[in-house]
N, C-alpha and C positions, 0 to 999 in steps of 0.2 A: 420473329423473336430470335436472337441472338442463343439464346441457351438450348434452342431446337437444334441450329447449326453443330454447335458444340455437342450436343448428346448424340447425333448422328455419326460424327465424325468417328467418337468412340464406340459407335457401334450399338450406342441403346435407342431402346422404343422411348423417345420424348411423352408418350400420351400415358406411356407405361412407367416411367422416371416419378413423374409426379413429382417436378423441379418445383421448389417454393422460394422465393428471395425475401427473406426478411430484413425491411429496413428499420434504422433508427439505431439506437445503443440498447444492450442487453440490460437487464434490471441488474439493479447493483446488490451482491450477496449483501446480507448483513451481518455484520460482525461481533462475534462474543467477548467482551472484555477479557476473559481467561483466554481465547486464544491468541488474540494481539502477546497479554505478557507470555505466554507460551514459545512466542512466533522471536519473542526479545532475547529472549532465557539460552533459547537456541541459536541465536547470531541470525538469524534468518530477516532480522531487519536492523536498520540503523537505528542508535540513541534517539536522534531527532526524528526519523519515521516515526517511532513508538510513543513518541511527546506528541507531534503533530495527532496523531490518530487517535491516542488519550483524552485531549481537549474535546474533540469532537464526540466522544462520552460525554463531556460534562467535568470534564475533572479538572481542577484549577494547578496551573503549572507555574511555578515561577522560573524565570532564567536566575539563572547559578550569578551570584555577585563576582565577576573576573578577583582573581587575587593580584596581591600587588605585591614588590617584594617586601618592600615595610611588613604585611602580613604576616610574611613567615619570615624575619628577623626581627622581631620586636625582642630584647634583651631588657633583662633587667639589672642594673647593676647596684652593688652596694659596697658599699665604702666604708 
């Protein structure tokens, strides 16, 4: 085994190391809604991070309707 080589090298007891490899992906934390907006409040993630990860609560998101310039120059004139 490869990791014997390697613990020898630096000097340790392999039987004594008690080397473990754990494969696969770590379990994913789960996340409290208070600290997501917490995480927002703080700059510590992007607008669209905090949308994306909100959905995934359950919360219903709409995208923003683009403005247009008519939008914000609508006049009204009277005569």
């Amino acid at each position: 085994m490869r990791s014997r080589q390697v613990l020898r090298q630096a000097d340790f007891n392999p039987l004594e190391a008690e080397v473990r490899l754990n494969w696969g992906s770590p379990q994913t934390p789960e996340l409290d809604p208070a600290d997501l907006i917490h995480a927002a409040q703080l700059g510590l993630i992007r607008p669209e991070e905090f949308r994306k990860n909100a959905v995934k609560f359950g919360w219903e998101l709409w995208e923003d309707k683009p403005e247009t310039a008519s939008d914000d120059a609508t006049v009204t004139r009277s005569n």
